[in-house]
N, CA, C and O atoms as a GROMACS GRO file, in nm:
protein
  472
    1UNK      N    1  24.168   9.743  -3.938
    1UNK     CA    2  24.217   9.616  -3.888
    1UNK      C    3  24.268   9.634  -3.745
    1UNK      O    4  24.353   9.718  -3.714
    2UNK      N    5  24.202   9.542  -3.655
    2UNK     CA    6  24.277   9.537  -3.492
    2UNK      C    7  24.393   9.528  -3.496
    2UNK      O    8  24.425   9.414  -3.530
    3UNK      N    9  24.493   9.604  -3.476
    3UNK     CA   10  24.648   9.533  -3.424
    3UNK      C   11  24.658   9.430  -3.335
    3UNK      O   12  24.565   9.389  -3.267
    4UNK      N   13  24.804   9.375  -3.335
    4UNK     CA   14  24.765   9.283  -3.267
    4UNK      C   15  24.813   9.304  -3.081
    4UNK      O   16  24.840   9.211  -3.004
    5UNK      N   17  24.811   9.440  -3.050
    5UNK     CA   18  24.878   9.489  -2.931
    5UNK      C   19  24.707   9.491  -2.891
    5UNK      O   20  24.655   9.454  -2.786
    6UNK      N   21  24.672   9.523  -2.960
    6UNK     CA   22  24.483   9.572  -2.881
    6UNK      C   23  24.457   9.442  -2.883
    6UNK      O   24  24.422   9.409  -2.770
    7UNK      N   25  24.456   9.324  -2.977
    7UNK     CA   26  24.422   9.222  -2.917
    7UNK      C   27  24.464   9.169  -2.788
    7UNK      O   28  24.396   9.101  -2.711
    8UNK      N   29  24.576   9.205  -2.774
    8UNK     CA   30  24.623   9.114  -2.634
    8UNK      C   31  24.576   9.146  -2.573
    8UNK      O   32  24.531   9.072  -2.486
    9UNK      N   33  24.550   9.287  -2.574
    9UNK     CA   34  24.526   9.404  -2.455
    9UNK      C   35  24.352   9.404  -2.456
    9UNK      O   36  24.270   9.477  -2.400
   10UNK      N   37  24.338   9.298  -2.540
   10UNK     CA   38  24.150   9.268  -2.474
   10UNK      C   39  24.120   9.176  -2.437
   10UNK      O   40  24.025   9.160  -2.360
   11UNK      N   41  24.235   9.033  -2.506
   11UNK     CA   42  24.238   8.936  -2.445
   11UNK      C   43  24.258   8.944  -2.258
   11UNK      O   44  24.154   8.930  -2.195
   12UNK      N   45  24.369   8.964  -2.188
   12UNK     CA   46  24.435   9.020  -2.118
   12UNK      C   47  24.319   9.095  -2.030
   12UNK      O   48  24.278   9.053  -1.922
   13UNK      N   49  24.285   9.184  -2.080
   13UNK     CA   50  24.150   9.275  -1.993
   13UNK      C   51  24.023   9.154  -1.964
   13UNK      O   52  23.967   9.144  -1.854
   14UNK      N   53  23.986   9.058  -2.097
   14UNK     CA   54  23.843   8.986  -2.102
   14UNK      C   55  23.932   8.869  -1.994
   14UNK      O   56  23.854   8.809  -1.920
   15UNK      N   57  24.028   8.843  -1.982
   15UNK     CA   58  24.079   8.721  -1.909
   15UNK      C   59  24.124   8.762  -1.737
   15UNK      O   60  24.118   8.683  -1.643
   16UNK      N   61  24.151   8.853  -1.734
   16UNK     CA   62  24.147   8.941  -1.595
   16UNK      C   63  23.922   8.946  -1.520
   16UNK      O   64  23.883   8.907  -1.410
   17UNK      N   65  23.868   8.984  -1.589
   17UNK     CA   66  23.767   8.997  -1.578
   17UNK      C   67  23.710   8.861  -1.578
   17UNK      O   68  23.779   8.808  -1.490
   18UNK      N   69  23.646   8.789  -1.610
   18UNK     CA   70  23.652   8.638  -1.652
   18UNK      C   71  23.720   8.610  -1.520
   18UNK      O   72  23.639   8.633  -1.430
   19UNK      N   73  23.803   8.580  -1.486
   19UNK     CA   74  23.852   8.550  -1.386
   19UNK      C   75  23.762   8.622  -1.256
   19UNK      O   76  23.700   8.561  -1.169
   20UNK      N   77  23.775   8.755  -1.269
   20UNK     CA   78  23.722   8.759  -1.118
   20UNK      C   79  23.600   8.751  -1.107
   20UNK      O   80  23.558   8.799  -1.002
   21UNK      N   81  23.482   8.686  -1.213
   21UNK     CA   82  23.407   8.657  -1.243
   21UNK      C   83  23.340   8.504  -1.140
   21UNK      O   84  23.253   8.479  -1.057
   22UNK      N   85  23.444   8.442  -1.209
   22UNK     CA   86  23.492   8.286  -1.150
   22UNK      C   87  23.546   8.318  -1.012
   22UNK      O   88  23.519   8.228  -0.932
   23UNK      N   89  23.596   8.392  -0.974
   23UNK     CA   90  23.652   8.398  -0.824
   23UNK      C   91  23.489   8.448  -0.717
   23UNK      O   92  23.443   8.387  -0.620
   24UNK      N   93  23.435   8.578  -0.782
   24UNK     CA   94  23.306   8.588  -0.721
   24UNK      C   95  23.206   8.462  -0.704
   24UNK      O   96  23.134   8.442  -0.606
   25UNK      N   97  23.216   8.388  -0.813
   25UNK     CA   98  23.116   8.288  -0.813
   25UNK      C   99  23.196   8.111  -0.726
   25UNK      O  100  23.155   7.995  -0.729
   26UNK      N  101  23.258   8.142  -0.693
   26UNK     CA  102  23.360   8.053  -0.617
   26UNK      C  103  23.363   8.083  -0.482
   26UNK      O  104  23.356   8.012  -0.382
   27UNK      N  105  23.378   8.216  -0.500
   27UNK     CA  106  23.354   8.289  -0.315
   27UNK      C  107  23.210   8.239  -0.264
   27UNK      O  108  23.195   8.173  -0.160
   28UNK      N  109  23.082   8.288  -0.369
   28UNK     CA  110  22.964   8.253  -0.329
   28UNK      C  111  22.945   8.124  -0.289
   28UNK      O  112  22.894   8.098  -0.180
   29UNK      N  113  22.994   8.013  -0.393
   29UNK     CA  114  22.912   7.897  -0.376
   29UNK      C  115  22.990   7.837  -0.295
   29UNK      O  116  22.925   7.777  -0.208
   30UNK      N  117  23.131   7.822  -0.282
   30UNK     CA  118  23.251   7.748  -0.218
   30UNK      C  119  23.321   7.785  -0.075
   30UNK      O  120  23.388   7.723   0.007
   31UNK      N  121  23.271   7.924  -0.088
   31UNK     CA  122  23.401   7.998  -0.005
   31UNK      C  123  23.473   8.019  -0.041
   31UNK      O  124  23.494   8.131   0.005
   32UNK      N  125  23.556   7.995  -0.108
   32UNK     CA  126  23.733   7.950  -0.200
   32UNK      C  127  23.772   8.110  -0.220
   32UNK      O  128  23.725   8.185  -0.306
   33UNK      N  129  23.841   8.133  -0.147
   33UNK     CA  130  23.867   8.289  -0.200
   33UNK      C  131  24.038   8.305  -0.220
   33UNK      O  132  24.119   8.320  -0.129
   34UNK      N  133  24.071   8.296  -0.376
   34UNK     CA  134  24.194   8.251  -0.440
   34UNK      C  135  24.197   8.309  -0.560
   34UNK      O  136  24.215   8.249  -0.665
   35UNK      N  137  24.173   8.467  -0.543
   35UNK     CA  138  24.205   8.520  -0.708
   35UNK      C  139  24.269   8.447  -0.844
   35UNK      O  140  24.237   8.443  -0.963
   36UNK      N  141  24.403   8.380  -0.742
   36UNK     CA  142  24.513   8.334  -0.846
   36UNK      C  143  24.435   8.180  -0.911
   36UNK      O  144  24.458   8.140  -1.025
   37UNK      N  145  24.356   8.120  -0.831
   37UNK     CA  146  24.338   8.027  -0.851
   37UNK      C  147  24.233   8.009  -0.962
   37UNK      O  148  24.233   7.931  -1.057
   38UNK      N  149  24.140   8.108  -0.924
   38UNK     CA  150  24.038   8.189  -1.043
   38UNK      C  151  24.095   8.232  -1.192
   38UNK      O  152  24.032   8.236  -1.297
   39UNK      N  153  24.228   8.261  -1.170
   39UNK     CA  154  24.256   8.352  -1.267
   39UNK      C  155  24.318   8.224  -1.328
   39UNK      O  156  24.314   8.220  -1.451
   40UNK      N  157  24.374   8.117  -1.265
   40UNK     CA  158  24.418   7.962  -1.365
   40UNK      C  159  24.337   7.917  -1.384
   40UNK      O  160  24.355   7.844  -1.482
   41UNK      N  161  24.176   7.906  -1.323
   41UNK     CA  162  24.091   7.862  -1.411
   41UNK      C  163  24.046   7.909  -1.541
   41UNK      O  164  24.022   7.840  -1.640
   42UNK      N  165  24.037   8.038  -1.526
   42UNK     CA  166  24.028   8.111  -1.664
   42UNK      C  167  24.099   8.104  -1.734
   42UNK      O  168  24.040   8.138  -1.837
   43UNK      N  169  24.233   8.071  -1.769
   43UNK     CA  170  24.296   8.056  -1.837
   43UNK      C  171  24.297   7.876  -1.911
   43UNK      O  172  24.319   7.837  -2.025
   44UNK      N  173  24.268   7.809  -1.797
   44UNK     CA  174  24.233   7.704  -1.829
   44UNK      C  175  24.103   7.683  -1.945
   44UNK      O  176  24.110   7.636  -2.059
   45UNK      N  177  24.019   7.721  -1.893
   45UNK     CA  178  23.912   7.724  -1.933
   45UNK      C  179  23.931   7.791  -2.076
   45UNK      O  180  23.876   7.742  -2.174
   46UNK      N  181  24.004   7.895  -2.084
   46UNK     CA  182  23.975   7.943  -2.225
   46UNK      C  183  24.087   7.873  -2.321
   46UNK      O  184  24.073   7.889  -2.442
   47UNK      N  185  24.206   7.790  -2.270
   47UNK     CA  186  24.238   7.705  -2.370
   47UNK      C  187  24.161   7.582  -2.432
   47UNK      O  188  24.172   7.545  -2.549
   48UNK      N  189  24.056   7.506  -2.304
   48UNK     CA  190  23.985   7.393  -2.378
   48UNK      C  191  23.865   7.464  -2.412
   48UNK      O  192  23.778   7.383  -2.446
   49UNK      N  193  23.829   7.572  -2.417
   49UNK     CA  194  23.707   7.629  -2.487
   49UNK      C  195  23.757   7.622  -2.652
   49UNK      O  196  23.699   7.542  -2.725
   50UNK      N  197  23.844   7.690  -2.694
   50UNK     CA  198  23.939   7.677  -2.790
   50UNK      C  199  23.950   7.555  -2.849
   50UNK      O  200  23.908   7.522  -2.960
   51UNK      N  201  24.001   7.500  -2.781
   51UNK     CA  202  24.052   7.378  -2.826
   51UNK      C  203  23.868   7.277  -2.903
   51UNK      O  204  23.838   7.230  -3.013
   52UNK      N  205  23.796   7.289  -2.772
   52UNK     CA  206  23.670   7.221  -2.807
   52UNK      C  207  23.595   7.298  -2.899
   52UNK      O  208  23.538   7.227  -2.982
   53UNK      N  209  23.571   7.446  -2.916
   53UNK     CA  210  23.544   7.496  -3.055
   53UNK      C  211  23.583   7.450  -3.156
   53UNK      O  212  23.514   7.406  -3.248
   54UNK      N  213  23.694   7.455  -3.149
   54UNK     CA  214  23.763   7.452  -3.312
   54UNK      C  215  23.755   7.253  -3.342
   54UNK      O  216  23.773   7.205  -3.454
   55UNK      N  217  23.732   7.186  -3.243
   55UNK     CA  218  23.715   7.045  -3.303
   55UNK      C  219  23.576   6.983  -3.280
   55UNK      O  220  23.549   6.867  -3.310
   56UNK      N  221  23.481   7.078  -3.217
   56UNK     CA  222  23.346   7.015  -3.256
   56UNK      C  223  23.259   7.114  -3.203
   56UNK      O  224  23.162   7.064  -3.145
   57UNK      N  225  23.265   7.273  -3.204
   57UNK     CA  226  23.193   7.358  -3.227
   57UNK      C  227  23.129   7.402  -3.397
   57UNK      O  228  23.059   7.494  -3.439
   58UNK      N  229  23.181   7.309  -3.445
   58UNK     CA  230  23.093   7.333  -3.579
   58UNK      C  231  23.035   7.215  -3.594
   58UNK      O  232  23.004   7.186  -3.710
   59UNK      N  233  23.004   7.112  -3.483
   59UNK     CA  234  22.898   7.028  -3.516
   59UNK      C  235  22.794   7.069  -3.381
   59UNK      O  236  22.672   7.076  -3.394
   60UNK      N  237  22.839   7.085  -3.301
   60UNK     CA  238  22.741   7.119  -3.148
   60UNK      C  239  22.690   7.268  -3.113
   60UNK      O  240  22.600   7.301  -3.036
   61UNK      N  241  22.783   7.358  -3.204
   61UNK     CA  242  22.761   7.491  -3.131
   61UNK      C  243  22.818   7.538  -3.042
   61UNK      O  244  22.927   7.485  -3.020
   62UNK      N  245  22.773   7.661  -2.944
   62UNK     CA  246  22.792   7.732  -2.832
   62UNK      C  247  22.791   7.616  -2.698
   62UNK      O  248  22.861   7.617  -2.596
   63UNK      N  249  22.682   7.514  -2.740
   63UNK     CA  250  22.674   7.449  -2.645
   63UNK      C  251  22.767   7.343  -2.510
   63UNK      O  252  22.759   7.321  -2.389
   64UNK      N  253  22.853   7.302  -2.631
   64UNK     CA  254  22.948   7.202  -2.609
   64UNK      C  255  23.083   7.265  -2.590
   64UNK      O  256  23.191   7.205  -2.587
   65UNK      N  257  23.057   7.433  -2.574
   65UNK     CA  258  23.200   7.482  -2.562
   65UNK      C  259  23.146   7.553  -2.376
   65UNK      O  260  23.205   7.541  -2.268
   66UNK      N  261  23.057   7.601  -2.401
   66UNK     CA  262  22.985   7.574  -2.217
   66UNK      C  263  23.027   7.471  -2.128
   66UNK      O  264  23.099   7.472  -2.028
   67UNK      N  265  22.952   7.364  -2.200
   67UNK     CA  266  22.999   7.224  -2.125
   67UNK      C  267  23.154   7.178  -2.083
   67UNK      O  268  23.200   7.100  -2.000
   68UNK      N  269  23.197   7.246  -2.162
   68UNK     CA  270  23.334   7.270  -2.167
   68UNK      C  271  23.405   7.346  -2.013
   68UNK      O  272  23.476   7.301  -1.923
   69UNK      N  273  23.363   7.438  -2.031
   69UNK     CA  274  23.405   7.582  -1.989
   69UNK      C  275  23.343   7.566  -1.798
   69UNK      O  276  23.412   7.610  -1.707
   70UNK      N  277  23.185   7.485  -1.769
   70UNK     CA  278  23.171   7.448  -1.656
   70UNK      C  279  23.250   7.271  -1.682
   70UNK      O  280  23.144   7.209  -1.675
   71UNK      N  281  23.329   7.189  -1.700
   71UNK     CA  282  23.410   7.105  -1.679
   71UNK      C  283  23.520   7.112  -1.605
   71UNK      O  284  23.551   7.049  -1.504
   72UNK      N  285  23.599   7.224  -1.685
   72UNK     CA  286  23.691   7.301  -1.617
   72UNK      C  287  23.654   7.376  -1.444
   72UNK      O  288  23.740   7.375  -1.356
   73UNK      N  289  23.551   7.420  -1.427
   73UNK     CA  290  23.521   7.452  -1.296
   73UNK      C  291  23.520   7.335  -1.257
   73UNK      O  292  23.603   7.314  -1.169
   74UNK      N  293  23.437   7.219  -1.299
   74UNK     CA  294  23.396   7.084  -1.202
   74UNK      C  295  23.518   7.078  -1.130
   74UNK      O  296  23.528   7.086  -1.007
   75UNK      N  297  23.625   7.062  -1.223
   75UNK     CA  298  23.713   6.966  -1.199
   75UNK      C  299  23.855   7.048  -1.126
   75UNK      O  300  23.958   6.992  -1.089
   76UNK      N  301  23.818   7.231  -1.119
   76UNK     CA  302  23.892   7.284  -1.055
   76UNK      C  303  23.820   7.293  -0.914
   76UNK      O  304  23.889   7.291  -0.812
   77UNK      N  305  23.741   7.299  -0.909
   77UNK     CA  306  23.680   7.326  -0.746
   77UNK      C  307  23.558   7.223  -0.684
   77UNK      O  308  23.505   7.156  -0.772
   78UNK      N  309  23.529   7.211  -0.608
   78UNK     CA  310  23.554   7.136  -0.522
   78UNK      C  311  23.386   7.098  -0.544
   78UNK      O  312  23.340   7.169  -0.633
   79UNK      N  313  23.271   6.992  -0.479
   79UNK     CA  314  23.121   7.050  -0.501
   79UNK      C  315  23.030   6.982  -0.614
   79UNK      O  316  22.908   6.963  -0.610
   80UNK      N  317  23.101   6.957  -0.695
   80UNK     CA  318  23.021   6.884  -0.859
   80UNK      C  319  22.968   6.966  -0.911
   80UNK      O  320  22.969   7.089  -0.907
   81UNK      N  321  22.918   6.892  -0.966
   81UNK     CA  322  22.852   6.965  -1.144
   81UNK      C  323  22.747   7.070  -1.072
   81UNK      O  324  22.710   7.172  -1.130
   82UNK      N  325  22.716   7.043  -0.974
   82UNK     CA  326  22.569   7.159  -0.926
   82UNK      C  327  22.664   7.271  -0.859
   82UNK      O  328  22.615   7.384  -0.855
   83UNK      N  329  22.762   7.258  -0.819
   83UNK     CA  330  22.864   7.408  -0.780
   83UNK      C  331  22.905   7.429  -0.898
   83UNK      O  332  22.832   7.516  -0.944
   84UNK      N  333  22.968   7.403  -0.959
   84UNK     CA  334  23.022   7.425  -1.096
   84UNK      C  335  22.917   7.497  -1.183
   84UNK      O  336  22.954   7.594  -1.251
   85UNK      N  337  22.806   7.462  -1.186
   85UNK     CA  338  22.768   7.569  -1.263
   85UNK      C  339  22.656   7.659  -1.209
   85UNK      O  340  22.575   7.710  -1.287
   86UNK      N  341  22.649   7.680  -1.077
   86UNK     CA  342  22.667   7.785  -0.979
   86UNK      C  343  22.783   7.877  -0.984
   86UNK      O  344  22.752   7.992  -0.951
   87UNK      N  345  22.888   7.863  -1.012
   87UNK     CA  346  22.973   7.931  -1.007
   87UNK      C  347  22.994   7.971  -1.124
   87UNK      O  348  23.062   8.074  -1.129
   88UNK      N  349  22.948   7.910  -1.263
   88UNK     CA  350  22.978   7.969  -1.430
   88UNK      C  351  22.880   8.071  -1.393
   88UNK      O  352  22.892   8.190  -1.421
   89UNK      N  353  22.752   8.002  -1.310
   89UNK     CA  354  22.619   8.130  -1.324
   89UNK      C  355  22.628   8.232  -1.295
   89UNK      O  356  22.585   8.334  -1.350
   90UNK      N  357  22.712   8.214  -1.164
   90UNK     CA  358  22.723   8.384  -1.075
   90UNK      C  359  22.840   8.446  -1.125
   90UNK      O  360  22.868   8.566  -1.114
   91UNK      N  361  22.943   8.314  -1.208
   91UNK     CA  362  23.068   8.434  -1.308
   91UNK      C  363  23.020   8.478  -1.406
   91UNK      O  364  23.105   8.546  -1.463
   92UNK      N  365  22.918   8.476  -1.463
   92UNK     CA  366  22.867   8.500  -1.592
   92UNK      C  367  22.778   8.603  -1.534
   92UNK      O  368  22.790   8.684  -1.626
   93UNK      N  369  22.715   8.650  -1.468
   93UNK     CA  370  22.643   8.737  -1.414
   93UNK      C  371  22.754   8.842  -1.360
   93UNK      O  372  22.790   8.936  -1.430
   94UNK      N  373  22.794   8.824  -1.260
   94UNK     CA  374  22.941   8.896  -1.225
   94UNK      C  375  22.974   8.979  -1.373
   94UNK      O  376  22.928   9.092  -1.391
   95UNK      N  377  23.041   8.925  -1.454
   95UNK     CA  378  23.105   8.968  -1.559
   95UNK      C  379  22.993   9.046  -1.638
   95UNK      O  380  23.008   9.168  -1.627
   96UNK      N  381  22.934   9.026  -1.679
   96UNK     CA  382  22.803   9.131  -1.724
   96UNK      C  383  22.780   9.244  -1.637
   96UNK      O  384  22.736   9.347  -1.686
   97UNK      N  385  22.798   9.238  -1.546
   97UNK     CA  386  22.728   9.368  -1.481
   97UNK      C  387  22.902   9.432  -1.412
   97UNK      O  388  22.894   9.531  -1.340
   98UNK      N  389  22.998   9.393  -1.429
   98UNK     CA  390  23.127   9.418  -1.395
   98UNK      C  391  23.144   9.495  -1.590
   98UNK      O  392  23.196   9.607  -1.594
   99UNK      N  393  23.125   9.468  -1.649
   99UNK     CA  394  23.179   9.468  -1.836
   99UNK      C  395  23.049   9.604  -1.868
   99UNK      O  396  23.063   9.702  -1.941
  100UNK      N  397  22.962   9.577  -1.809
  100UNK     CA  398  22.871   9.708  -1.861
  100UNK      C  399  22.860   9.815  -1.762
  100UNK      O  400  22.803   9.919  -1.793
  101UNK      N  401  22.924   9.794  -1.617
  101UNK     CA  402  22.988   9.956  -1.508
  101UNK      C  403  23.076   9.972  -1.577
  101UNK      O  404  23.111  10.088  -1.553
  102UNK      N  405  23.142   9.931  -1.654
  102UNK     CA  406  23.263   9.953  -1.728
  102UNK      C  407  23.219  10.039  -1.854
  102UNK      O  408  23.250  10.157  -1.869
  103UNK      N  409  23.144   9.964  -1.941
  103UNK     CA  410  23.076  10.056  -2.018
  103UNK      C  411  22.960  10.214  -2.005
  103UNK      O  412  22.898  10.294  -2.075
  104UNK      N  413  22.988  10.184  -1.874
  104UNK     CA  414  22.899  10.310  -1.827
  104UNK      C  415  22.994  10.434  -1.804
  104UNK      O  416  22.962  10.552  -1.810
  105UNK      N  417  23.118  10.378  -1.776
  105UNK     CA  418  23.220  10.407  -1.707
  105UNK      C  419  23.280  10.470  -1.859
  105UNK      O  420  23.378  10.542  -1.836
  106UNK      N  421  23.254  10.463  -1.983
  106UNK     CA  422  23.316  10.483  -2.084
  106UNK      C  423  23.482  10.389  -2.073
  106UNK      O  424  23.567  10.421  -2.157
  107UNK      N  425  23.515  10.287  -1.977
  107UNK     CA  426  23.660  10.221  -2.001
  107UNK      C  427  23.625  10.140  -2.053
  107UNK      O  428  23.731  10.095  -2.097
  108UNK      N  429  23.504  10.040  -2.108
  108UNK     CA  430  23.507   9.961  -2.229
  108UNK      C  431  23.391  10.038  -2.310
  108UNK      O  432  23.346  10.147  -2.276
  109UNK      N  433  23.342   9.948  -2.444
  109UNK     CA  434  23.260   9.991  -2.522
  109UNK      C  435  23.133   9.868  -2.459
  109UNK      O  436  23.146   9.776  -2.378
  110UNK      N  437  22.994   9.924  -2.551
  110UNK     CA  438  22.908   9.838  -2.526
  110UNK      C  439  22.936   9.738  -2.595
  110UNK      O  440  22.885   9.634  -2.555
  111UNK      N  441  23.012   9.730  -2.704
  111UNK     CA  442  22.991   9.575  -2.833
  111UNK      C  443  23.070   9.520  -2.708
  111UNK      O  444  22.996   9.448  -2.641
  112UNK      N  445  23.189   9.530  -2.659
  112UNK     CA  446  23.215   9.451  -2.549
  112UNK      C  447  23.119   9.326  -2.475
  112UNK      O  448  23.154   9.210  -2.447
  113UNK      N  449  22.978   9.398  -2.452
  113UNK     CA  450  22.895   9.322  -2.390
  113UNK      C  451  22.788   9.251  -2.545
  113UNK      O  452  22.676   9.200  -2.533
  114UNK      N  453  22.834   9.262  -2.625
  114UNK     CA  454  22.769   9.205  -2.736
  114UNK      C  455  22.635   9.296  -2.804
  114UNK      O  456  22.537   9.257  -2.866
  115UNK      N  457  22.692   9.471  -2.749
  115UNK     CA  458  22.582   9.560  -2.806
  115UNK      C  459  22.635   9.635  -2.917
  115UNK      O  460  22.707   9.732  -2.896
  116UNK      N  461  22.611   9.603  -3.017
  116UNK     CA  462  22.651   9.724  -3.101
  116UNK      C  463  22.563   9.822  -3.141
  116UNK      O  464  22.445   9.804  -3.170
  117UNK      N  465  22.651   9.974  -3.140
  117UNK     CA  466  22.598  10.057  -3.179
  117UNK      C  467  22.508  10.137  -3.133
  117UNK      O  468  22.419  10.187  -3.202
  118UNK      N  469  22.530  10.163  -2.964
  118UNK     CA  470  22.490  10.224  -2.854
  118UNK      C  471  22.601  10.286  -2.792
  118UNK      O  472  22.586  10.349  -2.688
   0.00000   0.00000   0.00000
């Protein structure tokens, strides 16, 4: 069973990361270069991801928690819906290849990146 100190402490790591994810992809498309500001979107973002999972991710899926998750960009930075998810794209790319130097790095695991058992 996870304790719940390693949870924080992955939450905490996946929400640090995630963030500068969103800050890379903010720098690219915006200019906006505001770690802190990145790092309240992420936090933003992962409360109404939450929130929109748990009240209609079991009728929509993955999908509607995305839609979600670039909303929160729309409506934090500046640009519309076509920066916004320019910037989920290049944080979501960012974070993959930031989460698996890491795993190369032996400081995370691969299931991290959704590999198990490598």
């Amino acid at each position: 069973m996870i304790s719940l100190t390693g949870s924080v402490v992955g939450f905490v790591v996946s929400l640090l990361i995630g963030a500068l994810g969103i800050y890379i992809g903010a720098r690219v498309v915006t200019e906006t270069d505001d770690y802190g500001y990145a790092l309240i979107t992420a936090i933003v973002g992962s409360i109404v991801g939450v929130i929109v999972a748990f009240l209609l991710g079991w009728l929509f899926g993955w999908i509607v928690v995305l839609v979600a998750w670039i909303w929160v960009i729309n409506f934090r930075y500046p640009g519309g819906w076509g920066n916004a998810i320019g910037i989920a794209l290049i944080g979501w790319l960012s974070v993959v290849a930031i989460t698996y130097a890491l795993a190369i790095m032996d400081v995370l695991t691969f299931e991290a990146l959704g590999i198990p058992g490598i």
